[in-house]
C-alpha positions as CSV (number, residue, x, y, z in Angstrom):
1,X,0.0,0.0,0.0
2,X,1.7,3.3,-1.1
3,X,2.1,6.3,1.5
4,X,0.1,9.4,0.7
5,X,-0.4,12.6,2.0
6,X,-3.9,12.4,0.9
7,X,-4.4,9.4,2.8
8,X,-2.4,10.1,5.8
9,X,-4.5,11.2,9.2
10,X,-4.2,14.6,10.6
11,X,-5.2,15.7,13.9
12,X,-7.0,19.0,14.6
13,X,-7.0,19.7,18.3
14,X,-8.8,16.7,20.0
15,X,-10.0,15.5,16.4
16,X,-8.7,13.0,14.1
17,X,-9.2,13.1,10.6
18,X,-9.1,9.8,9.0
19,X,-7.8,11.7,5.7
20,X,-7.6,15.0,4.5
21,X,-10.2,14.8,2.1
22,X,-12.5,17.1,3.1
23,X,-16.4,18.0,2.1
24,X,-16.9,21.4,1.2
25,X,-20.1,23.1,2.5
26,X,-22.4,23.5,-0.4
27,X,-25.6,24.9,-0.3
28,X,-28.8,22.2,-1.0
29,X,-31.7,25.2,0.0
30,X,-33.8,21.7,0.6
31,X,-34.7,22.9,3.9
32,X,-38.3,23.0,5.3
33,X,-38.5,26.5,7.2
34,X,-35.0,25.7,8.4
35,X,-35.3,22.2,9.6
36,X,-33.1,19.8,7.7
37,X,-34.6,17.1,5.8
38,X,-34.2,13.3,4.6
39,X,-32.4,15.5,1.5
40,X,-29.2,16.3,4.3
41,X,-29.0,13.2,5.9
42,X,-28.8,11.5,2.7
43,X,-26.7,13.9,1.2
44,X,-24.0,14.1,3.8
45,X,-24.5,10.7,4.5
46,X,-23.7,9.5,1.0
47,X,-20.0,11.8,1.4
48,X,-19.3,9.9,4.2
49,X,-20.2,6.7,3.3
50,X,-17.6,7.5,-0.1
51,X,-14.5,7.8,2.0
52,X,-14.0,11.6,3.1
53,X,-12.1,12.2,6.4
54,X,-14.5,15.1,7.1
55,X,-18.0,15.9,5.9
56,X,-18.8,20.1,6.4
57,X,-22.9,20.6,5.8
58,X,-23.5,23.7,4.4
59,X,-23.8,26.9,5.3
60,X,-26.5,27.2,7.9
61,X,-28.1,30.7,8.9
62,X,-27.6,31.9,12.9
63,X,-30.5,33.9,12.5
64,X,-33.9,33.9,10.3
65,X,-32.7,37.4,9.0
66,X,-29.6,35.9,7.4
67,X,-31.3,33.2,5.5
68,X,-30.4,33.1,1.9
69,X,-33.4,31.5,0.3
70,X,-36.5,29.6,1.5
71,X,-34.8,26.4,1.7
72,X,-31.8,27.1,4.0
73,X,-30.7,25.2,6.9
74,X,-31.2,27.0,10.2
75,X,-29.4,27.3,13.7
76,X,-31.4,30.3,15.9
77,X,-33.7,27.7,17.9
78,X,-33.1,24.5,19.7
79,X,-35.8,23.0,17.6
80,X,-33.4,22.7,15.2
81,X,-30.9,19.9,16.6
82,X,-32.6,16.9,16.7
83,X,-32.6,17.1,12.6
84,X,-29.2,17.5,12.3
85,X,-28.2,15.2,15.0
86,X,-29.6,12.8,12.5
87,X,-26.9,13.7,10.2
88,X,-23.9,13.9,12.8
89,X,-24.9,10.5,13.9
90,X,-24.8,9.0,10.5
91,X,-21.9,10.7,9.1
92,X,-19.9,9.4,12.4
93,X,-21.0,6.0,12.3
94,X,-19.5,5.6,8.9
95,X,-16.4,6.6,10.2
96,X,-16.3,10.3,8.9
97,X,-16.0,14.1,11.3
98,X,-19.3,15.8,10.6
99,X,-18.6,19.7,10.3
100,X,-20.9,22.7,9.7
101,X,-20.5,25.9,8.6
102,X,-22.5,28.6,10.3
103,X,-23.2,32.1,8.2
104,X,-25.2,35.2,7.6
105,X,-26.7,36.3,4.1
106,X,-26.9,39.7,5.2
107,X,-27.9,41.5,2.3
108,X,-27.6,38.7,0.2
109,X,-30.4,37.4,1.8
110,X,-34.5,36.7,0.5
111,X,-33.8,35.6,-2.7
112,X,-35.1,32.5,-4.7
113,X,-33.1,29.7,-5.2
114,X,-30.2,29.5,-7.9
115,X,-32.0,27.0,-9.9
116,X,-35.5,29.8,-9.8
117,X,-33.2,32.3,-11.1
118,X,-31.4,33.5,-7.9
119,X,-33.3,36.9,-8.4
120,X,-34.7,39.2,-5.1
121,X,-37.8,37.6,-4.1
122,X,-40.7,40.0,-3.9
123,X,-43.3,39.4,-1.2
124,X,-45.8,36.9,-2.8
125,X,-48.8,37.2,-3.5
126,X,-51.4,34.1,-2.4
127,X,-48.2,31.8,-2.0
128,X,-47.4,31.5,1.7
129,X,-43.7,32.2,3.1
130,X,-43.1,32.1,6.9
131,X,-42.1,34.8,9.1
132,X,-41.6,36.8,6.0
133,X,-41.8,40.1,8.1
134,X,-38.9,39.3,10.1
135,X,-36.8,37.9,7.0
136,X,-35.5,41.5,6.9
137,X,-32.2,42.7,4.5
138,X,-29.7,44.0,6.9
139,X,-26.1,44.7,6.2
140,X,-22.7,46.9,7.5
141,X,-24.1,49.8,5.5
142,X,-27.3,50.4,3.1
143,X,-25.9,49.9,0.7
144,X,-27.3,47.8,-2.5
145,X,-24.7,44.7,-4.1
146,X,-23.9,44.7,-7.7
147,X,-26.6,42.3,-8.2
148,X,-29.6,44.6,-7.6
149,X,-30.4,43.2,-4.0
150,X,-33.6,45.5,-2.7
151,X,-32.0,48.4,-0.4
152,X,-30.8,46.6,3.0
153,X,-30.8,48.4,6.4
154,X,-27.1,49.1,7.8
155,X,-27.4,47.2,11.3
156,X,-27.1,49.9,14.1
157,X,-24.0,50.2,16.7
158,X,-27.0,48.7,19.2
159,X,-27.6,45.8,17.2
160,X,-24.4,44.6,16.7
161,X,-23.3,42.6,19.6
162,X,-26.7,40.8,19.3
163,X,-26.1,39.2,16.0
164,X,-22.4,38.7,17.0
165,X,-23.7,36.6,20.0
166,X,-26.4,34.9,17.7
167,X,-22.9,33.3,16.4
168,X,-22.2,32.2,19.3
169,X,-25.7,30.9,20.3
170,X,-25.6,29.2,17.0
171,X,-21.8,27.5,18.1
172,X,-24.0,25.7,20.9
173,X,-26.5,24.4,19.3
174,X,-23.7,23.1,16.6
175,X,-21.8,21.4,19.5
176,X,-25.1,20.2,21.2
177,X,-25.8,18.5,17.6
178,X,-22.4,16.8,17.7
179,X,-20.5,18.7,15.2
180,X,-17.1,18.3,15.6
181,X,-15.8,20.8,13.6
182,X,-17.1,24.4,12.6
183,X,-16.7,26.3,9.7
184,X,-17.3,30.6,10.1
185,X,-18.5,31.4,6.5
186,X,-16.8,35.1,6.2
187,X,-16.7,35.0,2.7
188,X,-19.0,35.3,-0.6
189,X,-20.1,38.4,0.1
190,X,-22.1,37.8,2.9
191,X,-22.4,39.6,6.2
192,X,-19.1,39.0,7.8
193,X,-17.6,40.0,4.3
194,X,-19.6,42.5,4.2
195,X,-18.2,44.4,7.5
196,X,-14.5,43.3,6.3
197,X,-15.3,44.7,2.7
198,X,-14.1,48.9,1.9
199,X,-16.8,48.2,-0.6
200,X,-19.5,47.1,1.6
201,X,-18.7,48.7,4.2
202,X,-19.3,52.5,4.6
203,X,-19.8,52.9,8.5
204,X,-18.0,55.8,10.5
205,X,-17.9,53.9,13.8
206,X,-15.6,51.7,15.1
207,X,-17.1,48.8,12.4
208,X,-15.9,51.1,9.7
209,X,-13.3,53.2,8.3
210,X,-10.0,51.4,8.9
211,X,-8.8,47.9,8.0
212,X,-8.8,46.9,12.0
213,X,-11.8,48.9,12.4
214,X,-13.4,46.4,9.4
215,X,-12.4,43.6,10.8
216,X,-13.5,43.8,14.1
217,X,-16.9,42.2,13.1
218,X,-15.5,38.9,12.5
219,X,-12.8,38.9,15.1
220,X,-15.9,39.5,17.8
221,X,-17.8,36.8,15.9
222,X,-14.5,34.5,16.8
223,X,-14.6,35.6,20.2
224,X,-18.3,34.8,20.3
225,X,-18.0,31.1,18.7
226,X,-14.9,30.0,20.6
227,X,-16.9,31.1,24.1
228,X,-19.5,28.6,23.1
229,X,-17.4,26.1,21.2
230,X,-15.1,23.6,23.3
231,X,-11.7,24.1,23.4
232,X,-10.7,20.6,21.9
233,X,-12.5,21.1,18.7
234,X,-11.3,22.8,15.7
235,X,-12.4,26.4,14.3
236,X,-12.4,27.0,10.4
237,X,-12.0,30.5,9.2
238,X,-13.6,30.7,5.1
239,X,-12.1,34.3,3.6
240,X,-12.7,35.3,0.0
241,X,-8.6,35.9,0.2
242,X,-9.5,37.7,-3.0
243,X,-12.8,39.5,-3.6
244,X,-11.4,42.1,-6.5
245,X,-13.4,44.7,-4.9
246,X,-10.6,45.9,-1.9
247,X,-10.4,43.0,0.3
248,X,-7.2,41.2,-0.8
249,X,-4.3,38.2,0.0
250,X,-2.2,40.8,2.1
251,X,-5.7,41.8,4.6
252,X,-6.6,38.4,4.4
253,X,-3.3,37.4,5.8
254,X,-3.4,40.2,8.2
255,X,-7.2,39.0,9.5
256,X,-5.7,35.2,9.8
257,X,-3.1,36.3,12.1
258,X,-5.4,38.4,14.4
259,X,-7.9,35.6,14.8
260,X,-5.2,32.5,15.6
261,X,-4.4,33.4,18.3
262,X,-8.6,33.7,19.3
263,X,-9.0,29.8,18.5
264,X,-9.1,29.6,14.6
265,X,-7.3,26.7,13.3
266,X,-7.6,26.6,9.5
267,X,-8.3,29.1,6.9
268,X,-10.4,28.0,4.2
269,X,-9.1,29.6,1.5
270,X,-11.8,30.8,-1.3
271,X,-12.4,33.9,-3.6
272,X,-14.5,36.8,-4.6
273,X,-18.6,37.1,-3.7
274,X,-18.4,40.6,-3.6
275,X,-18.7,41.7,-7.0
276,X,-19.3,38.1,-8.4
277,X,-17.4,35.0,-8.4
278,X,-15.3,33.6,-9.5
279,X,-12.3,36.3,-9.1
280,X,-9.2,35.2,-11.4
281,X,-6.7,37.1,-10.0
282,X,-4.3,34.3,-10.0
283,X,-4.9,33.4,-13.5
284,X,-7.5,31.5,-15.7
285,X,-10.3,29.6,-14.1
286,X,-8.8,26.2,-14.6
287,X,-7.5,23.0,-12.3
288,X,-7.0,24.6,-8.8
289,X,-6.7,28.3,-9.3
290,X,-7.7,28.8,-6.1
291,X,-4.5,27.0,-4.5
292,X,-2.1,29.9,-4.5
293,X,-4.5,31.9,-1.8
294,X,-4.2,28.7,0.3
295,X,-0.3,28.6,-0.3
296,X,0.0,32.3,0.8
297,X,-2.5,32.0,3.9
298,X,-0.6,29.1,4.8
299,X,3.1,30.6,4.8
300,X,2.5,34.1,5.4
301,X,0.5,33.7,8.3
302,X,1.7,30.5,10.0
303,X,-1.6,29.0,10.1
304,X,-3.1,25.8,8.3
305,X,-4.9,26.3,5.3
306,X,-6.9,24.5,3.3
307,X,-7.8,24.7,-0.6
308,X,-10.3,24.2,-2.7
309,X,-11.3,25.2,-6.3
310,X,-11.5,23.0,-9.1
311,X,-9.5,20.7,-7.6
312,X,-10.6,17.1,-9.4
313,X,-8.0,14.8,-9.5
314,X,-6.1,12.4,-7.1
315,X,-2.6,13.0,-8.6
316,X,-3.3,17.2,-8.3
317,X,-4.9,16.7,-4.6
318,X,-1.5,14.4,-3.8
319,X,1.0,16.9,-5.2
320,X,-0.5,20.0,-3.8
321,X,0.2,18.6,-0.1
322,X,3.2,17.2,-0.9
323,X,4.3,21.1,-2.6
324,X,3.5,22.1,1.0
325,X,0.5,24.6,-0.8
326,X,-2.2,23.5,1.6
327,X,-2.9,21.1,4.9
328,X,-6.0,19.7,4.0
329,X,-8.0,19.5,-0.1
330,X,-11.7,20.4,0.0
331,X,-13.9,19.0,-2.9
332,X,-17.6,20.4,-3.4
333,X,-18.8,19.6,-7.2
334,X,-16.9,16.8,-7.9
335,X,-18.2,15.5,-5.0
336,X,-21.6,16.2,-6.4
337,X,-20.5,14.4,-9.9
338,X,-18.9,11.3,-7.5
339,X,-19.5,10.8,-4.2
340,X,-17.1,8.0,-4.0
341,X,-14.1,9.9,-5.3
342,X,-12.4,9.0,-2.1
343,X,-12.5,6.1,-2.6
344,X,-11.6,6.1,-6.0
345,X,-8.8,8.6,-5.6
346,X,-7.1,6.2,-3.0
347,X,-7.4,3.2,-5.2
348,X,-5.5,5.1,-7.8
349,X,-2.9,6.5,-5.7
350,X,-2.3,2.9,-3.9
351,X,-3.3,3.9,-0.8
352,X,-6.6,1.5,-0.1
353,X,-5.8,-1.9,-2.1
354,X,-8.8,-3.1,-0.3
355,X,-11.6,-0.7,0.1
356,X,-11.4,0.1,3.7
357,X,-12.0,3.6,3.5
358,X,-16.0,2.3,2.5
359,X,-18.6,0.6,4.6
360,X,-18.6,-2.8,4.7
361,X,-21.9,-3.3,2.5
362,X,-19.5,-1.2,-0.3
363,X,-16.6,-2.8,0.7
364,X,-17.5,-6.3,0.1
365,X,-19.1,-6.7,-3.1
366,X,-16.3,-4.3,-4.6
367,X,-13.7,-6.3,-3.2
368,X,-14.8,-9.2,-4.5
369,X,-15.1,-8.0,-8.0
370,X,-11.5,-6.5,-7.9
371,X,-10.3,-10.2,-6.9
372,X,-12.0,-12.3,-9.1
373,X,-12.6,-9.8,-12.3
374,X,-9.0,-8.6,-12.9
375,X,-9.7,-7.8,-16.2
376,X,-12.7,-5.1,-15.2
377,X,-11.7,-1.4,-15.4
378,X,-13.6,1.2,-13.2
379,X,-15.7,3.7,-15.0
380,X,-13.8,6.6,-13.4
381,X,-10.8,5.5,-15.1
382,X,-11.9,5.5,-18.7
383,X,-14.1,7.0,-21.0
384,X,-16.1,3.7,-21.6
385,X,-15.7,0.6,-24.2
386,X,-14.5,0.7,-27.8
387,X,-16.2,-1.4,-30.6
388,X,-14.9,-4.6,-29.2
389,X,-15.6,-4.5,-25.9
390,X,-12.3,-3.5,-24.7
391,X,-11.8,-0.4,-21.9
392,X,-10.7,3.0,-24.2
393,X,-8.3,5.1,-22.2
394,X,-9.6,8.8,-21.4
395,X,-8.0,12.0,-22.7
């Protein structure tokens, strides 16, 4: 069995990671008035069950205001944990870390969902939507995003500590679920990115106006989430290191050394948000663009970091660990197109000659295929069969 860095356990605080194949969070908006649905347990549950070291469920909302759509997940009550400690308890029986990733629309928030056209949603008329008073637009400043959100309200120096605590609240109910890792979402434009952004960001208190002064929104939101979230599990930071609007690699850098020392472990590393995505700042939109941010986060500020971005292939995930670019490789829509790529990446790299990284029901019936089939191919690895039958190589 060959060594991999892919393959290789890495501990986080008090948590092991089986791999460092990690499960980006990725919006479903399949929730039912927040609650999480059949829809998340299977859909985490199948990301496990293919092999990743650590499953993050998408971004879920600390507060109704902050919900993007209809269908996202939601933390603000303690109604809400029994549903996902459906999830947790799957994704950890099949030998996987369930993670979550707690966020704020902000003014990105009531709109429909991507596949509806992503457009504001207007109040509706006959059609019911709950609590659609309190689903109010609320930002660092009123100030409209580039894609035409209705006018938001800039949150008032009074408000401010509340929705920072609603983090923390949120941190709870996450721990309470049995998450074992937690993911800030200050990125992608939304409300955190929206206090660090000069773009966003218009206030003349002490949320606005200078860089510190910008970011003390998410360093209080730190403060908040580590006061609620134990000390031997792991805090993930997401920054759009890039947002090509004034937030940049060298202020990212800068916020990644403030918050380390408050209890943030890894930076995930992703891109622009605030006037679109995605930003190309470090070249074309191809196979792992979004690498170098995690390569600079990782040596500049002496913190882990982990990438993601069009990263599809075992060989690229392999190299860029061994290049020392990032700690840990996070998937999303490849996961989407195969949930198995674990598995499939370590059989290609050597590193599981016997399907352990799968549940036994998996395990067994591939297994026994491999032993007594030699001559069958997997599907990932070619591009299907030629006129006689015979596997034909992929380009």
């Amino acid at each position: 069995m060959a060594e991999t860095m892919l393959f290789s356990p890495v501990q986080l605080r008090d948590v092991k990671l089986k791999n460092r194949v990690v499960v980006a969070p990725m919006h479903q908006y399949s929730a039912v008035k927040g609650f999480a649905t059949d829809w998340h347990l299977m859909n985490a549950g199948r990301f496990a069950a293919g092999g990743a070291g650590l499953v993050i469920m998408e971004s879920t909302k600390v507060e109704r205001r902050g919900c993007g759509t209809v269908g996202d997940l939601g933390l603000w009550d303690d109604a809400f944990i029994p549903g996902l400690r459906r999830c947790t308890d799957f994704i950890r029986a099949h030998d996987s870390v369930p993670g979550i990733q707690l966020g704020h629309s902000g003014r990105k928030a009531r709109r429909y969902r991507p596949w509806e056209g992503g457009k504001p949603l207007l109040k509706p008329e006959g059609a019911e939507i709950y609590d659609w008073e309190g689903w109010e637009l609320v930002s660092s400043s009123a100030l409209q995003s580039p894609e035409d959100e209705p006018l938001p309200r800039a949150l008032s120096r009074e408000e401010i500590p509340q929705v920072i605590e609603q983090w923390g609240q949120a941190a709870r109910r996450a721990h309470e679920a049995g998450f074992d890792v937690l993911d800030i979402h200050a990125a992608h434009g939304y409300l955190i990115h929206q206090f660090l952004s000069p773009f966003a960001n218009r206030r003349n208190d002490d949320y606005g106006g200078s860089e510190l002064n910008r970011m003390r929104f998410a360093i209080e939101v730190v403060e908040a989430v580590r006061a609620h979230w134990p000390a031997d599990k792991p805090l993930f930071m997401r920054l759009s290191v890039e947002d090509d609007a004034g937030w940049g690699p060298e202020q990212s850098v800068a916020l990644a050394k403030l918050v380390k020392p408050k209890g943030v472990d890894v930076i995930d590393c992703s891109s622009g948000g605030m006037r679109g995505s995605p930003v190309v700042g470090t070249g074309p939109v191809t196979y792992g663009y979004q690498v170098p941010y995690a390569q600079k986060l990782r040596q500049e500020a002496g913190i882990m970091s982990m990438a993601v971005g069009l990263i599809v292939h075992a060989d690229q995930a392999e190299a860029i660990l061994r290049e020392g670019r990032a700690d840990l490789i996070a998937l999303a829509r490849e996961l989407l197109y195969n949930p198995n790529w674990p598995m499939d990446a370590a059989r290609k790299l050597g590193a599981d000659v016997d399907f352990g990284l799968v549940p036994s029901p998996q395990a067994y019936w591939l297994a026994k295929r491999a032993q007594s089939v030699k001559s069958v191919v997997p599907s990932t690895y070619r591009m299907g069969l030629d006129g006689e039958g015979a596997p034909r190589a992929g380009t």
